[in-house]
C-alpha positions as protocol buffer text, in pm:
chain_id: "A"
residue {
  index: 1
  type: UNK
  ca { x: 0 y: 0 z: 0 }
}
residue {
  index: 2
  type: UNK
  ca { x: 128 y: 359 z: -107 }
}
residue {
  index: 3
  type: UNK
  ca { x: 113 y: 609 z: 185 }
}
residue {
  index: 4
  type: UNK
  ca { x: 162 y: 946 z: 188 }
}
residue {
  index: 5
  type: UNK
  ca { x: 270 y: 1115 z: 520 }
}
residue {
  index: 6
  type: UNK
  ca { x: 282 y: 1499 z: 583 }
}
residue {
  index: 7
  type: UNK
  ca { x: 474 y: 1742 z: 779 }
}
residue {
  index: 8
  type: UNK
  ca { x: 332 y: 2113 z: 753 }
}
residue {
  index: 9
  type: UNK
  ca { x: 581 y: 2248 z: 1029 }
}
residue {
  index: 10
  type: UNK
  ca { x: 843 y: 2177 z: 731 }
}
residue {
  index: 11
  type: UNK
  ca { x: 642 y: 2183 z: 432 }
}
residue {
  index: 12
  type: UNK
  ca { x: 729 y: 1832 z: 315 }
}
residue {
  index: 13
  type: UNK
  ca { x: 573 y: 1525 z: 192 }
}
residue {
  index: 14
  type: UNK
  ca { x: 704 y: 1122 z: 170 }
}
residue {
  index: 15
  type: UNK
  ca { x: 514 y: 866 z: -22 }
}
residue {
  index: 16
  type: UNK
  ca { x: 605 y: 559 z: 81 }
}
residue {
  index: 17
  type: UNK
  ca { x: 619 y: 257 z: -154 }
}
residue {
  index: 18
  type: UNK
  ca { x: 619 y: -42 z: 96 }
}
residue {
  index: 19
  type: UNK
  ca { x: 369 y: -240 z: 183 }
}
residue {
  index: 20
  type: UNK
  ca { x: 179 y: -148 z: 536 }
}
residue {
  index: 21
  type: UNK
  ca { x: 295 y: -523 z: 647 }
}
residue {
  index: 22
  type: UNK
  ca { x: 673 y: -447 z: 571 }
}
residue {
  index: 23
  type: UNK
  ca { x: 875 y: -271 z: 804 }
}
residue {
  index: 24
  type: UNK
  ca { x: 978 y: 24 z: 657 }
}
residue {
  index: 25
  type: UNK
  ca { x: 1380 y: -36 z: 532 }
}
residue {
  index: 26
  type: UNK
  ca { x: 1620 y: 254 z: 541 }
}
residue {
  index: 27
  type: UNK
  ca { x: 1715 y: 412 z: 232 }
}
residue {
  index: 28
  type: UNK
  ca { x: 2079 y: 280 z: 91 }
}
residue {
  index: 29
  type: UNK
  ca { x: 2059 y: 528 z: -162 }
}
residue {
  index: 30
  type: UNK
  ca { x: 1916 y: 856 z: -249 }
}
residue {
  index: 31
  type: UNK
  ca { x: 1923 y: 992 z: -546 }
}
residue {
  index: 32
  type: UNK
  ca { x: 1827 y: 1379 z: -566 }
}
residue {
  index: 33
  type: UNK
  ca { x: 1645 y: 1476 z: -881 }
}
residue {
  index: 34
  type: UNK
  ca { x: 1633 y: 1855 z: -770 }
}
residue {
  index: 35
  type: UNK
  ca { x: 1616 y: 2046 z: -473 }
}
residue {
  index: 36
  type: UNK
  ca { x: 1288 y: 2028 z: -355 }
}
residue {
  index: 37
  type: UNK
  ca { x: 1243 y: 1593 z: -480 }
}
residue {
  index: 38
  type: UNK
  ca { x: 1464 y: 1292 z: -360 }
}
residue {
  index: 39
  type: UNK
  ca { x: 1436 y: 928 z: -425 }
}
residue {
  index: 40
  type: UNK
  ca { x: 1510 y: 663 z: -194 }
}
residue {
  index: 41
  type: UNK
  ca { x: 1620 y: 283 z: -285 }
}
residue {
  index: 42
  type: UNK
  ca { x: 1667 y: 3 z: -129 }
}
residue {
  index: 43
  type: UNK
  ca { x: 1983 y: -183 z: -111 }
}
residue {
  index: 44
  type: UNK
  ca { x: 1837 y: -419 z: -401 }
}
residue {
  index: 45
  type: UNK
  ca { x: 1786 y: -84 z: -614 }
}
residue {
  index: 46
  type: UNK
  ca { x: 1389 y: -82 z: -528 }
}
residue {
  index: 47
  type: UNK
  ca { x: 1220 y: 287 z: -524 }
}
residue {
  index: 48
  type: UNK
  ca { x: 1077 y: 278 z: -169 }
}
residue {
  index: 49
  type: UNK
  ca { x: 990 y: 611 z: -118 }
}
residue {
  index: 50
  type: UNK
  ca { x: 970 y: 970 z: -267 }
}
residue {
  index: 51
  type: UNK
  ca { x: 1040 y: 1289 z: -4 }
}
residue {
  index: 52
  type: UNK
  ca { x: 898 y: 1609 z: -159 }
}
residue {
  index: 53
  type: UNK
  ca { x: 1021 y: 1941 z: -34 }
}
residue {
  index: 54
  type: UNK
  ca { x: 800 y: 2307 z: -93 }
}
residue {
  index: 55
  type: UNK
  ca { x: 523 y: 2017 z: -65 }
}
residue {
  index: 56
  type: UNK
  ca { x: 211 y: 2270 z: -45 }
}
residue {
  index: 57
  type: UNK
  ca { x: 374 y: 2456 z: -376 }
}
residue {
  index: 58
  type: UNK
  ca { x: 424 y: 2128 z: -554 }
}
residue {
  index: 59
  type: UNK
  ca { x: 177 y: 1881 z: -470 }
}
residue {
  index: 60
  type: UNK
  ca { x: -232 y: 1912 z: -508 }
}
residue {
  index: 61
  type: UNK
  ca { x: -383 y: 2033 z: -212 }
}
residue {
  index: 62
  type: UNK
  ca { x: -615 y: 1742 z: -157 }
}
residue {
  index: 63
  type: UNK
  ca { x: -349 y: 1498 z: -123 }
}
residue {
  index: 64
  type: UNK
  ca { x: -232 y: 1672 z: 156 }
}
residue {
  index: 65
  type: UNK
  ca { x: -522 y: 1751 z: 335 }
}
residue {
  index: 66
  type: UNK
  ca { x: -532 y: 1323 z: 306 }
}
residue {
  index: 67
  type: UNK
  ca { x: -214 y: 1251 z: 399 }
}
residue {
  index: 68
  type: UNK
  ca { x: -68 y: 1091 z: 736 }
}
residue {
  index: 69
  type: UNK
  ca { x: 6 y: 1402 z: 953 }
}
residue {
  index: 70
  type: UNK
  ca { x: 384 y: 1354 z: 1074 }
}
């Protein structure tokens, strides 16, 4: 299940790629693709999660209002 979590005191956003059963693995690598989006593998090379930055500028409104307060 994809999950979205929120953090307004810092204006960012992770969507989170692993299943709800899974524990959540740490990121081996991440791989910025600008300043405000980063991409997070697994040590197998599996996206497991995408942090967004400026998240109320780049992301529609109603998935935040949605999302997992953090």
């Amino acid at each position: 299940m994809i999950r979205l979590s929120f953090d307004g005191e810092v204006d960012a956003a992770y969507l989170s790629l692993q299943p709800m059963d899974v524990i959540q693995p740490s990121a081996a690598t991440t791989v910025t693709v600008d300043a405000d989006i980063s991409l997070d593998f697994d040590h197998k090379g599996r996206l497991i999660g995408i942090e967004v930055l400026a998240a109320t500028r780049r992301l529609h409104p109603a998935l935040l209002q949605d999302a997992a307060q953090i």
